[in-house]
VMD Tcl script that builds the backbone (N, CA, C; Angstrom):
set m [mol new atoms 504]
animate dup $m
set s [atomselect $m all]
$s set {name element resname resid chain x y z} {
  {N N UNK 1 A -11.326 4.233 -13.857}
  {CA C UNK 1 A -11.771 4.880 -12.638}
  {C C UNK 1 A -13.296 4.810 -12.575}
  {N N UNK 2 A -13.900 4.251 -11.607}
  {CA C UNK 2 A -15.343 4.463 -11.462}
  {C C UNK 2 A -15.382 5.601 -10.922}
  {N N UNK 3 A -16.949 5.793 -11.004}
  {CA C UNK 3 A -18.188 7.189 -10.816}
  {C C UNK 3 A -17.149 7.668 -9.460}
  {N N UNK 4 A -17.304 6.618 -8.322}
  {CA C UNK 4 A -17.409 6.827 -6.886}
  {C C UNK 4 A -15.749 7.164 -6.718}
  {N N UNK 5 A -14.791 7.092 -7.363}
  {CA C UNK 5 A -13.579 7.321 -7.483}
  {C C UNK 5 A -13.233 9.036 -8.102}
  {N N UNK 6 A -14.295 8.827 -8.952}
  {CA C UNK 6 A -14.010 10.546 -9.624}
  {C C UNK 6 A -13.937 11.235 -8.504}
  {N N UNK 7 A -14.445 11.610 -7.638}
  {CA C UNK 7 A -14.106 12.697 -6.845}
  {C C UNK 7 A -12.837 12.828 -5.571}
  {N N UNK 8 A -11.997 11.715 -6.362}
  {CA C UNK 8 A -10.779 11.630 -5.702}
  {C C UNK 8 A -9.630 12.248 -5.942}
  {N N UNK 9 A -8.999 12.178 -5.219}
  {CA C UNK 9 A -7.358 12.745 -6.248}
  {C C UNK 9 A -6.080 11.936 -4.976}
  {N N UNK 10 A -5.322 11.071 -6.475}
  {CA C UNK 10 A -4.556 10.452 -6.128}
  {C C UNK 10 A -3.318 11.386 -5.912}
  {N N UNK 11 A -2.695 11.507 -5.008}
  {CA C UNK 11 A -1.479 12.392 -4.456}
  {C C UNK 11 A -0.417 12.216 -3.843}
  {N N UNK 12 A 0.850 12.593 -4.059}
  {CA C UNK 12 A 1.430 12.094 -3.175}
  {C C UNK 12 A 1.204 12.378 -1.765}
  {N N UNK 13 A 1.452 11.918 -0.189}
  {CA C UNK 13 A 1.673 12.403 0.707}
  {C C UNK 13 A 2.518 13.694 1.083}
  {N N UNK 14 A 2.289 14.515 2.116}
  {CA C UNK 14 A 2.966 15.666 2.592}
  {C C UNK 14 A 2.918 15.135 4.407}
  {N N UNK 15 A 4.133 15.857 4.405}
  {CA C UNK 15 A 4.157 15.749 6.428}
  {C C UNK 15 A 3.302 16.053 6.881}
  {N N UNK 16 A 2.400 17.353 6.539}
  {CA C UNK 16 A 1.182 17.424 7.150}
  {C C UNK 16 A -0.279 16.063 7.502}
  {N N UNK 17 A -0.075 15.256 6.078}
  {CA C UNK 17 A -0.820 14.287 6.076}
  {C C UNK 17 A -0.512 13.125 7.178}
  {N N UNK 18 A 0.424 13.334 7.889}
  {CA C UNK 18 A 0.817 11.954 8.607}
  {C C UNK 18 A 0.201 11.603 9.626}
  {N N UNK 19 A -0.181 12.556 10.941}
  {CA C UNK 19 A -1.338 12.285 11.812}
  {C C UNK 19 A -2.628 11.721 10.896}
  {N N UNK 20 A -3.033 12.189 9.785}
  {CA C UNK 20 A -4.343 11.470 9.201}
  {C C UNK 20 A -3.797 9.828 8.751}
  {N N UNK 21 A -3.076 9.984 8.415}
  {CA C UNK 21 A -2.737 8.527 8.096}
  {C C UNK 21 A -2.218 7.390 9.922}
  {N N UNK 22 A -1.374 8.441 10.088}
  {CA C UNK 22 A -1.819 7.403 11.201}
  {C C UNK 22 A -2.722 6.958 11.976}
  {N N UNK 23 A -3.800 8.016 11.966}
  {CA C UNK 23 A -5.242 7.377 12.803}
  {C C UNK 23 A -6.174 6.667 11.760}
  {N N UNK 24 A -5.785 6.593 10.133}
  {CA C UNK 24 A -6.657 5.728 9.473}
  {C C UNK 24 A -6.061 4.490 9.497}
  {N N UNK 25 A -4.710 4.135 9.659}
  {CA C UNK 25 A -3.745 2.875 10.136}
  {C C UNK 25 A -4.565 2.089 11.063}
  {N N UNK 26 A -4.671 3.301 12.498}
  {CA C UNK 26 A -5.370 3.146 13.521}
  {C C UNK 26 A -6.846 2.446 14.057}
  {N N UNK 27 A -7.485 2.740 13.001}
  {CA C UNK 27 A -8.626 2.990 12.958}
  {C C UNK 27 A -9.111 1.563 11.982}
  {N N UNK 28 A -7.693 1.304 11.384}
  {CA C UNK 28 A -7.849 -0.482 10.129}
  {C C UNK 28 A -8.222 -1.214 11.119}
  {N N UNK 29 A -7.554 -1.461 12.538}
  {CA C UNK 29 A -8.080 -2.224 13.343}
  {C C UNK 29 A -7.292 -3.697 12.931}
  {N N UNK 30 A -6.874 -3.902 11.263}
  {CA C UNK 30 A -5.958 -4.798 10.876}
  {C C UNK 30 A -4.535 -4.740 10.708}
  {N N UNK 31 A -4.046 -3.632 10.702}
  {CA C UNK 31 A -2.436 -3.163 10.105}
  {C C UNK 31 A -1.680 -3.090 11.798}
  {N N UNK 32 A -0.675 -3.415 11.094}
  {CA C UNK 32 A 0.336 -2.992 12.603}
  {C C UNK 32 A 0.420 -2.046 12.652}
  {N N UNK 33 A 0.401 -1.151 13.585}
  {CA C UNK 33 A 0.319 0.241 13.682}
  {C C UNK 33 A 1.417 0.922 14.489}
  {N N UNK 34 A 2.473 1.488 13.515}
  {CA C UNK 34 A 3.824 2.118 13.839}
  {C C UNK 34 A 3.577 3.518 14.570}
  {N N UNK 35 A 4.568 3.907 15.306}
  {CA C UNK 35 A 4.327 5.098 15.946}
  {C C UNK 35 A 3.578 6.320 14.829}
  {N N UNK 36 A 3.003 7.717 15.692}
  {CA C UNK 36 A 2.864 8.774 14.893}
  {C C UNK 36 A 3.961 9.832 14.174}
  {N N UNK 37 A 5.329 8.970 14.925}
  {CA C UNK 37 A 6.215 9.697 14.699}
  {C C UNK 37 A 6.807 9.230 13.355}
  {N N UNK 38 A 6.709 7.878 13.093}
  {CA C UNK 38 A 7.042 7.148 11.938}
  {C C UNK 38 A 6.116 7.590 10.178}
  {N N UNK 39 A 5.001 7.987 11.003}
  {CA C UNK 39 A 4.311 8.404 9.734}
  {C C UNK 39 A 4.678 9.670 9.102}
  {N N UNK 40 A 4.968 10.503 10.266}
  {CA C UNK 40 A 5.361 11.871 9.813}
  {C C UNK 40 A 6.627 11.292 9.003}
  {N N UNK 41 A 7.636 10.721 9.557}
  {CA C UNK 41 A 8.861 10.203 8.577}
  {C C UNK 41 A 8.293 9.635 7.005}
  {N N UNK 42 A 7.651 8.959 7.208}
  {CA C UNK 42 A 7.191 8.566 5.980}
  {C C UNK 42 A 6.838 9.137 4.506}
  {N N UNK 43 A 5.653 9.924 4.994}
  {CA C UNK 43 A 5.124 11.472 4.348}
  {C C UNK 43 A 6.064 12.234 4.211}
  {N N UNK 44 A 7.596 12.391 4.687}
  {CA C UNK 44 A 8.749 13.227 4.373}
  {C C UNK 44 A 9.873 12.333 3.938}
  {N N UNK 45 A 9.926 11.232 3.783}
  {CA C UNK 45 A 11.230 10.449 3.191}
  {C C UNK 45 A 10.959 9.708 2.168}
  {N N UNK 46 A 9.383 9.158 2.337}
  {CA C UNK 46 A 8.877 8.179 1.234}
  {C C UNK 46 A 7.647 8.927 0.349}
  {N N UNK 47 A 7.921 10.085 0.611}
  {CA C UNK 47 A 6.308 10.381 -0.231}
  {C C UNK 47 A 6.169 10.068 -1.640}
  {N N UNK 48 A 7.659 10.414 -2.296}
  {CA C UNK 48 A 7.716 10.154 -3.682}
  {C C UNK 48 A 7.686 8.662 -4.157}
  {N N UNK 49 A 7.298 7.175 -2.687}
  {CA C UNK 49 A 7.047 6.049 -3.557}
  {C C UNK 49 A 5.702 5.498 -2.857}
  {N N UNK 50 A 4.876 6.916 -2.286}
  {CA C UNK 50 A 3.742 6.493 -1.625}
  {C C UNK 50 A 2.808 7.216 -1.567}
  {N N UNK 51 A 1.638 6.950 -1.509}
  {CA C UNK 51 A 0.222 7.789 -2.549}
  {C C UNK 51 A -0.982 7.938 -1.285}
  {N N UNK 52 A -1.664 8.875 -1.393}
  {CA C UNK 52 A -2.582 9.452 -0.422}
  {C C UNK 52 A -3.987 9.865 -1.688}
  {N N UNK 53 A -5.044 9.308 -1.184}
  {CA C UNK 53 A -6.033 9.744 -1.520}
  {C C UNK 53 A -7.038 10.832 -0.921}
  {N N UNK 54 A -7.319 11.831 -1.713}
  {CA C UNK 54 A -8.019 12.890 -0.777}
  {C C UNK 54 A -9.464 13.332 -1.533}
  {N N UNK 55 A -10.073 13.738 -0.637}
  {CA C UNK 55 A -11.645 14.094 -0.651}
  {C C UNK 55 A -11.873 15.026 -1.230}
  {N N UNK 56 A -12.465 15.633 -2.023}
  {CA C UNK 56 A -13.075 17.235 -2.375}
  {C C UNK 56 A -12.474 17.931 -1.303}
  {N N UNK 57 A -12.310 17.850 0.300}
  {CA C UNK 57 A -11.570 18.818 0.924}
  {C C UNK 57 A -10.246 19.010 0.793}
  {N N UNK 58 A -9.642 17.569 0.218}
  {CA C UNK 58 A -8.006 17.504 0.693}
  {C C UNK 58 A -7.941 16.788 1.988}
  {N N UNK 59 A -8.957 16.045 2.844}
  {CA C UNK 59 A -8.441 15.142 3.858}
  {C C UNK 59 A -8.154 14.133 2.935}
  {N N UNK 60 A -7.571 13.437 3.642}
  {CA C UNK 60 A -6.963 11.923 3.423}
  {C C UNK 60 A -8.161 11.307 4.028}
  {N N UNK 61 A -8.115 10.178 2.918}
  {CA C UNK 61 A -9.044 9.411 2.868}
  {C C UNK 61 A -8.447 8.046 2.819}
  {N N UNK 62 A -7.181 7.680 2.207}
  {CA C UNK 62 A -6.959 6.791 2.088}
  {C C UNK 62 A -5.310 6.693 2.034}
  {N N UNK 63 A -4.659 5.725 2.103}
  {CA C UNK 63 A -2.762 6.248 1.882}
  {C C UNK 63 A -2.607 4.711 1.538}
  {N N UNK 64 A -1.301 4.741 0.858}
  {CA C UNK 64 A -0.604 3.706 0.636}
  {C C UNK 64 A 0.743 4.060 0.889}
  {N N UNK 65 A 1.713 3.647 1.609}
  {CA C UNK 65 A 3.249 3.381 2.116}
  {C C UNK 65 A 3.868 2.461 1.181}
  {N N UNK 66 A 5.123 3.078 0.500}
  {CA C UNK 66 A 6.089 1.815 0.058}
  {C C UNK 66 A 6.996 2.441 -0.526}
  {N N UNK 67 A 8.386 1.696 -0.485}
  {CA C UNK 67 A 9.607 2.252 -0.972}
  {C C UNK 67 A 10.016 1.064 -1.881}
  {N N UNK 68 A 11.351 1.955 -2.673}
  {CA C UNK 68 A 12.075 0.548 -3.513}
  {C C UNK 68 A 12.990 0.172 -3.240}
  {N N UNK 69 A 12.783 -1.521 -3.147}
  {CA C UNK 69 A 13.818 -2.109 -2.429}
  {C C UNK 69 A 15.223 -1.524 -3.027}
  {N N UNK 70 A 16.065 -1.564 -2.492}
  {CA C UNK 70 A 17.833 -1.045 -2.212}
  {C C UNK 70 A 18.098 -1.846 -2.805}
  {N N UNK 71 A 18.291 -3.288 -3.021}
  {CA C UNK 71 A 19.172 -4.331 -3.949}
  {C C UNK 71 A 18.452 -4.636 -5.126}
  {N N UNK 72 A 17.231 -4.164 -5.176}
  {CA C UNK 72 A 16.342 -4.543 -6.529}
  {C C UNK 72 A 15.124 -2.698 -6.808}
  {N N UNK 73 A 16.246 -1.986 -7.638}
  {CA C UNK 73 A 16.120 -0.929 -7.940}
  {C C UNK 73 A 14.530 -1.112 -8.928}
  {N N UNK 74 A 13.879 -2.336 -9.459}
  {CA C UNK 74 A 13.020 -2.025 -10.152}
  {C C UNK 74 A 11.381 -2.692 -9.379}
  {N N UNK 75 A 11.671 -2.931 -8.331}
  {CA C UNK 75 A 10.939 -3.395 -7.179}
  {C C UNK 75 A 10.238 -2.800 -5.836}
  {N N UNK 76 A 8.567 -2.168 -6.617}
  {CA C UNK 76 A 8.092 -1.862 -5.081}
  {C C UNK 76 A 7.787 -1.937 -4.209}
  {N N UNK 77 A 8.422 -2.053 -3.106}
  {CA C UNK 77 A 7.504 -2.951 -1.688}
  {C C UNK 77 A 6.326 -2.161 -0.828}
  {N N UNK 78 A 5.253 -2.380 -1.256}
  {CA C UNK 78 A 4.041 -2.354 -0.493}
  {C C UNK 78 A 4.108 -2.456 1.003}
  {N N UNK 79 A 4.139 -1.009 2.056}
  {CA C UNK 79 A 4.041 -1.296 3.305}
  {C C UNK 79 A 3.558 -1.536 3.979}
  {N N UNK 80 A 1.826 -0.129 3.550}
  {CA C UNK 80 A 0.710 -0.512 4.138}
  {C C UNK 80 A 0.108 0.053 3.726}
  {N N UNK 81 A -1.448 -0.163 3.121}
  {CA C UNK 81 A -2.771 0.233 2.691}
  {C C UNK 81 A -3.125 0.618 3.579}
  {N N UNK 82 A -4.394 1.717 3.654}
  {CA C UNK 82 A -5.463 1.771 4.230}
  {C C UNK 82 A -6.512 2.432 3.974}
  {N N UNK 83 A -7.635 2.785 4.058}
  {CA C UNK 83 A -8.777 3.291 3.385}
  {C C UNK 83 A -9.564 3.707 4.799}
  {N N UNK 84 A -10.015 5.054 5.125}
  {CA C UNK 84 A -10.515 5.135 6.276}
  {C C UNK 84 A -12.549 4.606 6.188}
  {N N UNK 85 A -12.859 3.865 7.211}
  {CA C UNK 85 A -13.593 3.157 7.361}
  {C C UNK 85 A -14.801 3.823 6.348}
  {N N UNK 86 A -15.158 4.929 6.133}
  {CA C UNK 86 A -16.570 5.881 5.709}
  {C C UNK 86 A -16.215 5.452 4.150}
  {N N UNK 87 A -14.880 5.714 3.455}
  {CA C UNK 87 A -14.659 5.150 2.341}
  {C C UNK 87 A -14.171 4.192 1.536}
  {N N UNK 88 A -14.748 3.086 2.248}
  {CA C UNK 88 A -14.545 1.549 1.579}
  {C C UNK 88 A -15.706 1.026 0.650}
  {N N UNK 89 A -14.394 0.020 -0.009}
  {CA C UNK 89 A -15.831 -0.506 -1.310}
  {C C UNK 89 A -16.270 0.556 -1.633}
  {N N UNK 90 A -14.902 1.684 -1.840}
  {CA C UNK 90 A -15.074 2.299 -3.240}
  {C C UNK 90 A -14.008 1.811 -4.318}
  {N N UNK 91 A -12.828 0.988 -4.233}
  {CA C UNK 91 A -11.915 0.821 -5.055}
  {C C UNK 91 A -11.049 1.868 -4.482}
  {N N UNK 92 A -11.079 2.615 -3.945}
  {CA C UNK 92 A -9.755 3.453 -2.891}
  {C C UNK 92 A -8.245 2.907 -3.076}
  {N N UNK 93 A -8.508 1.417 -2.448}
  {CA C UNK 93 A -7.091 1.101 -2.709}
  {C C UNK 93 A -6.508 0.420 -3.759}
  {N N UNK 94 A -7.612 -0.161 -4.868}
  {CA C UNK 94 A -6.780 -0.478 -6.453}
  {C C UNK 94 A -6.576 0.693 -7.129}
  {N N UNK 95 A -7.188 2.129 -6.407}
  {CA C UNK 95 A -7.424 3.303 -7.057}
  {C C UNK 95 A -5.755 3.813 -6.957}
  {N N UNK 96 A -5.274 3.319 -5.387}
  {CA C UNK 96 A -4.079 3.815 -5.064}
  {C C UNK 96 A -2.628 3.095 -5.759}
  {N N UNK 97 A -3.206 1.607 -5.697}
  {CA C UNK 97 A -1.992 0.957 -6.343}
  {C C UNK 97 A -1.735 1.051 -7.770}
  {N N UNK 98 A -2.542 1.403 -8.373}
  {CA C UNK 98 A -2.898 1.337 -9.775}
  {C C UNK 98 A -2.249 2.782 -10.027}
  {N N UNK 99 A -2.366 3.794 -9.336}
  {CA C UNK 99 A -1.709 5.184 -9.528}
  {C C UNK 99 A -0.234 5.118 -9.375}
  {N N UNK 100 A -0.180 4.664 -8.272}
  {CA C UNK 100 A 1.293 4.691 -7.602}
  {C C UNK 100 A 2.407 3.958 -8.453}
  {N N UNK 101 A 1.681 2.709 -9.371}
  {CA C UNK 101 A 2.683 1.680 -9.420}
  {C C UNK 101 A 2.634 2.306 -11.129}
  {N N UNK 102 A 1.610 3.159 -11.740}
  {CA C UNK 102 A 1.888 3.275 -12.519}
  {C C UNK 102 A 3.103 4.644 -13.215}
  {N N UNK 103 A 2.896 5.499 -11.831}
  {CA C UNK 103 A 3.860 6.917 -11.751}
  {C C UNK 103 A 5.099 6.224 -11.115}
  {N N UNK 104 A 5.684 5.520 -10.832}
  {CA C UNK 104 A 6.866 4.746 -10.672}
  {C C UNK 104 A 7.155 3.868 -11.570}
  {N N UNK 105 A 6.235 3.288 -12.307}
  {CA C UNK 105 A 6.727 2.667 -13.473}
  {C C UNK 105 A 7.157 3.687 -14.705}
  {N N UNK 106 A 6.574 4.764 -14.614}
  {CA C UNK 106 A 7.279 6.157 -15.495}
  {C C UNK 106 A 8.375 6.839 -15.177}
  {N N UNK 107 A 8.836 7.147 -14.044}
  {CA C UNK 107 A 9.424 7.831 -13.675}
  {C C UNK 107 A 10.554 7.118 -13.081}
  {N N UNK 108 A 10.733 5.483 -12.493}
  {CA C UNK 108 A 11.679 4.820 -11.641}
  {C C UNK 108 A 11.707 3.749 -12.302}
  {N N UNK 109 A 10.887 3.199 -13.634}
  {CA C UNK 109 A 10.875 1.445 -14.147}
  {C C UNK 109 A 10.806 0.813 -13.244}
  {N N UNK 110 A 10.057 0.967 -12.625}
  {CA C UNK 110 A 9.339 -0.637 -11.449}
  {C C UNK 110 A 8.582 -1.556 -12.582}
  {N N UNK 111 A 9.335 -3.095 -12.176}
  {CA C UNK 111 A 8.753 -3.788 -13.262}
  {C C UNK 111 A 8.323 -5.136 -12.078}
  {N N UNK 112 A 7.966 -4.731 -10.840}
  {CA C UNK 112 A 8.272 -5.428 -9.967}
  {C C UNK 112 A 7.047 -4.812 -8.922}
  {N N UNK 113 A 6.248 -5.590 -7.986}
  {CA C UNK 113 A 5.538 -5.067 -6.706}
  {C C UNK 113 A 5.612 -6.513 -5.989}
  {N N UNK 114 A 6.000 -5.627 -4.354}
  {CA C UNK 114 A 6.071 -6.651 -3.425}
  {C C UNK 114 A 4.989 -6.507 -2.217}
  {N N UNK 115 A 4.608 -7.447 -1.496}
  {CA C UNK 115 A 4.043 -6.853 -0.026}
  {C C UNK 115 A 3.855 -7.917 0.864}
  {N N UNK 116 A 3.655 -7.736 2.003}
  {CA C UNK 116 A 3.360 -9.284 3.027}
  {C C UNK 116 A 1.587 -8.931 3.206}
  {N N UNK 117 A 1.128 -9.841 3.538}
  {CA C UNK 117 A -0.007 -10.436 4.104}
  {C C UNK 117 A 0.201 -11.292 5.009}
  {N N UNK 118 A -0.576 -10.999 6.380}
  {CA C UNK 118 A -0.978 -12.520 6.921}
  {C C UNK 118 A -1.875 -13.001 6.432}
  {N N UNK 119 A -2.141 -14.718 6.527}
  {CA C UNK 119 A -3.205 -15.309 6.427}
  {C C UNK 119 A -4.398 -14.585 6.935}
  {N N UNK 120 A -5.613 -14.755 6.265}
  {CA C UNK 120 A -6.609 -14.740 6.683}
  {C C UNK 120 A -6.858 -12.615 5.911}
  {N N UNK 121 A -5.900 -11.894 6.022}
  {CA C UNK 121 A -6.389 -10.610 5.676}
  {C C UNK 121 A -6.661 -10.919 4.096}
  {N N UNK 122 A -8.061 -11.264 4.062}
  {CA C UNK 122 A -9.152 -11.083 2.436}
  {C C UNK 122 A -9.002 -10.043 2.246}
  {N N UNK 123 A -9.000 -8.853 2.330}
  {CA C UNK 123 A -9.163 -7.406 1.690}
  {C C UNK 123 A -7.844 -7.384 1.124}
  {N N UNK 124 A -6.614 -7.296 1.917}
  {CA C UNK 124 A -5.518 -7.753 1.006}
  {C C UNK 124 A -4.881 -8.518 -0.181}
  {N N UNK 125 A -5.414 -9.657 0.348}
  {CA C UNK 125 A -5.309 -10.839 -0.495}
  {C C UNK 125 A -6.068 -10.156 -2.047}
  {N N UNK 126 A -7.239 -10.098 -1.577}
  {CA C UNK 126 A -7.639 -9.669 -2.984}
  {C C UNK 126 A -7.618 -8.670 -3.956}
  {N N UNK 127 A -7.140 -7.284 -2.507}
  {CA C UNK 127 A -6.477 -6.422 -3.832}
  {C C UNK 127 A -5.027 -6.651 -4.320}
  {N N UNK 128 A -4.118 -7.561 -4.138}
  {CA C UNK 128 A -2.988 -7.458 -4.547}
  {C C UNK 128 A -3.249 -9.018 -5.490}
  {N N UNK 129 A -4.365 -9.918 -5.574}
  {CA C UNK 129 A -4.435 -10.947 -6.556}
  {C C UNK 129 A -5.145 -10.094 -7.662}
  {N N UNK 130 A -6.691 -9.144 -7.069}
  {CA C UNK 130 A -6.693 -8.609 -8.588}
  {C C UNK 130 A -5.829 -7.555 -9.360}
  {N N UNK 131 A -4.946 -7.093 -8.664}
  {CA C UNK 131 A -3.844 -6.207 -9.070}
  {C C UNK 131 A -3.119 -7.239 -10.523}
  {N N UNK 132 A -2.797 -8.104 -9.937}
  {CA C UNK 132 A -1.810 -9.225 -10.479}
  {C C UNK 132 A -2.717 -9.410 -11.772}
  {N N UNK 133 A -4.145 -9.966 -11.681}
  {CA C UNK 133 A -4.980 -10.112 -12.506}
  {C C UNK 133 A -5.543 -8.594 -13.933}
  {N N UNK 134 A -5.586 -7.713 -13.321}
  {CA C UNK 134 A -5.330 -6.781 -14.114}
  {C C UNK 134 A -4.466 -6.409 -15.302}
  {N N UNK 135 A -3.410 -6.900 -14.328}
  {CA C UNK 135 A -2.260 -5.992 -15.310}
  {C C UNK 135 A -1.211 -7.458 -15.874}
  {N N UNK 136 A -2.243 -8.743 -15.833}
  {CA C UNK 136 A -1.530 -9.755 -16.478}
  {C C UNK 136 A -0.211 -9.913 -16.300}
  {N N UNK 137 A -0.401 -9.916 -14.156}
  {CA C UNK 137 A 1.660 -10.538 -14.302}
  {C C UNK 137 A 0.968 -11.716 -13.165}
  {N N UNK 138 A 2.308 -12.755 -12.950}
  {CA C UNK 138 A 1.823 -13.609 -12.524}
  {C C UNK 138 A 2.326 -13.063 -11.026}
  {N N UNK 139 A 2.075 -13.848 -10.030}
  {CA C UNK 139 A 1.637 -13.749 -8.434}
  {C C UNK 139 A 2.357 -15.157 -8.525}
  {N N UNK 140 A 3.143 -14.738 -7.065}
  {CA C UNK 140 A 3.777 -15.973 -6.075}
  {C C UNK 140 A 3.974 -15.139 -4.867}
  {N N UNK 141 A 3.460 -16.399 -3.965}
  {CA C UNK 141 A 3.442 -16.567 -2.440}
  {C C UNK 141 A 4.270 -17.425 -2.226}
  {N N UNK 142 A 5.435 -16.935 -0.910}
  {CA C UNK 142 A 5.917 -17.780 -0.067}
  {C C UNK 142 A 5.651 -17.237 0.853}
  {N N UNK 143 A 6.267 -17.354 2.285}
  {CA C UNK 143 A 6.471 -17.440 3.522}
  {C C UNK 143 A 7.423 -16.332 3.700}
  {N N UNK 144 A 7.610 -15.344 4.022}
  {CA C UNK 144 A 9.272 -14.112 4.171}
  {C C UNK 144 A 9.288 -14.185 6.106}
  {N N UNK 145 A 8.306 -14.328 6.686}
  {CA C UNK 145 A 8.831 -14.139 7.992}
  {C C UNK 145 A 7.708 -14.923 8.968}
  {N N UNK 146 A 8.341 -15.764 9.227}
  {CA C UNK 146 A 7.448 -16.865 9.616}
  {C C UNK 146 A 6.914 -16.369 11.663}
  {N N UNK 147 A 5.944 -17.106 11.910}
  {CA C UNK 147 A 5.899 -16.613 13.407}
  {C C UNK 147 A 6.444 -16.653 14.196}
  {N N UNK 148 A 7.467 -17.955 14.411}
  {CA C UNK 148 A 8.737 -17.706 15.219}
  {C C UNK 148 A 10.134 -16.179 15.312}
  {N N UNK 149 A 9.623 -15.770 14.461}
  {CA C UNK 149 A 10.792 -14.836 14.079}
  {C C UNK 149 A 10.425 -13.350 14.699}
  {N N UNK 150 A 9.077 -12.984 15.139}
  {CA C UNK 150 A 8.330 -12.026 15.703}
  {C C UNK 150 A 8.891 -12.263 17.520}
  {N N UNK 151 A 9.222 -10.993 17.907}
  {CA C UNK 151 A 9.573 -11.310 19.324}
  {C C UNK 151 A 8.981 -11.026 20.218}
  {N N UNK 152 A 7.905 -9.923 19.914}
  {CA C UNK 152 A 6.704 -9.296 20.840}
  {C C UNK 152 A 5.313 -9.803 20.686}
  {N N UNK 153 A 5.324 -11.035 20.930}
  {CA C UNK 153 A 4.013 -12.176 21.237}
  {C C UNK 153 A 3.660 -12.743 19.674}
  {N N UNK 154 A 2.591 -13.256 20.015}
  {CA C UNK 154 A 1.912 -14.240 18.924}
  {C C UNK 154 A 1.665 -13.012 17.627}
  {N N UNK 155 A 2.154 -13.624 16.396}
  {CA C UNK 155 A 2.065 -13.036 15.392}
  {C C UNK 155 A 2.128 -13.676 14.101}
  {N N UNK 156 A 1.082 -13.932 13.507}
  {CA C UNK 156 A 0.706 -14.680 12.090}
  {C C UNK 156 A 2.187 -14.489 10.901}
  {N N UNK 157 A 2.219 -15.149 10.639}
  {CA C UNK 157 A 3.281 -15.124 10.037}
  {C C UNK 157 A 3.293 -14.338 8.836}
  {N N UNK 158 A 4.039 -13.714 8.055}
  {CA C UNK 158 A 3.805 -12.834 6.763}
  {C C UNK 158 A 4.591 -12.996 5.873}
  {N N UNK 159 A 3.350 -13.590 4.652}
  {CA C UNK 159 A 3.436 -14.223 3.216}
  {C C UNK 159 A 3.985 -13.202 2.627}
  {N N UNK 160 A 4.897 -13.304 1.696}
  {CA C UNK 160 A 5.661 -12.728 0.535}
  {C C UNK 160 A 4.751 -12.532 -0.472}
  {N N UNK 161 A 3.942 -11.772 -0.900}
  {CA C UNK 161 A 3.714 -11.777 -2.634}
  {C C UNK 161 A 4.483 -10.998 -3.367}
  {N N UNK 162 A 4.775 -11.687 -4.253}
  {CA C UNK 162 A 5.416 -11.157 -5.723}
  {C C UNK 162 A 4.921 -11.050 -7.295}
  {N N UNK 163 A 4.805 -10.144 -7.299}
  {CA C UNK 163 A 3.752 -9.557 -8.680}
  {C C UNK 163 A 4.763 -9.264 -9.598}
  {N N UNK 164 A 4.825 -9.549 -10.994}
  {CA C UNK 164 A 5.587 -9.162 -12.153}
  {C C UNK 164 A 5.961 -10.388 -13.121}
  {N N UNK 165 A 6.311 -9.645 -14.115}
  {CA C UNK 165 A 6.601 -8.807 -14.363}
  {C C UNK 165 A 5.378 -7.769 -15.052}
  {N N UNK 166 A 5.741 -6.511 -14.538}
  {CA C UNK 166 A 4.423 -5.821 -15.100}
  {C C UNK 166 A 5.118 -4.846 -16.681}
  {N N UNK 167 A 4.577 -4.578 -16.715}
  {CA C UNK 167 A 4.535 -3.210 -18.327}
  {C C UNK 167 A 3.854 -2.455 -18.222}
  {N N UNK 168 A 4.055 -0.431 -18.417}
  {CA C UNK 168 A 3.352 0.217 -18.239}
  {C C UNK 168 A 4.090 1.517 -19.318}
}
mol reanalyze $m
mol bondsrecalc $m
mol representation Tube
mol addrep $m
């Protein structure tokens, strides 16, 4: 944990947190951005496989979304990052994956992390290659949903990464 991280606290989400997360979604300017009603679901169905970072006050500062896949019980799929704009390039979100994947690797044996990227999102790309790089598992990219397959206009297609096997 760096300096600029100490005054964080990695947490799970609560329903209350879900309007903050959805206007920091909002506010990525990069993420698809699901209703406000979906977040509140989230923060109440997924909190236990998804992590919220908060400030000396307790706002949210930052969230990560993800559940485990249903046919591959040791596999987390990464939904969506985000880090609200004032606290970036602090490590926020290796702060988050690095928490999350390691309290599910205790508690659920995730030996497994998944997530899409489109082309071109670098902030992604590179926290889920140095993730991979960290914790010495290897990384593969394919293709999971190509742009034809999107039905509400032009939409970059979204790469599969697959991280593992990890140990924790």
């Amino acid at each position: 944990m760096t300096a600029a991280q100490a005054d964080l606290l990695i947490d799970r989400p609560a329903v209350t947190d879900g309007a903050a997360l959805w206007r920091i979604a909002k506010d990525s300017e990069t993420l698809d951005l699901n209703s406000s009603y979906s977040y509140l679901l989230w923060c109440r169905d997924f909190a236990a496989t998804s992590a919220v970072a908060r400030d000396t006050d307790g706002t949210p500062v930052g969230f990560l979304t993800g559940y485990i896949r249903p046919e591959q019980p040791h596999t987390l799929l990464v939904w969506q990052v985000a880090v609200d704009a004032a606290h970036r390039g602090r490590g926020i979100a290796a702060a988050l994956l690095d928490g999350l994947t390691a309290r599910l690797g205790a508690e659920r044996g995730i030996t497994r992390v998944e997530t899409t990227i489109t082309p071109g999102n670098t902030a992604s790309e590179r926290l889920f290659t140095s993730y991979a790089d960290r914790h010495g598992a290897t990384l593969s990219r394919e293709v999971l949903f190509g742009t034809e397959l999107f039905p509400d206009g032009p939409h970059e297609p979204e790469v599969l990464y697959r991280i593992g096997p990890l140990a924790f």
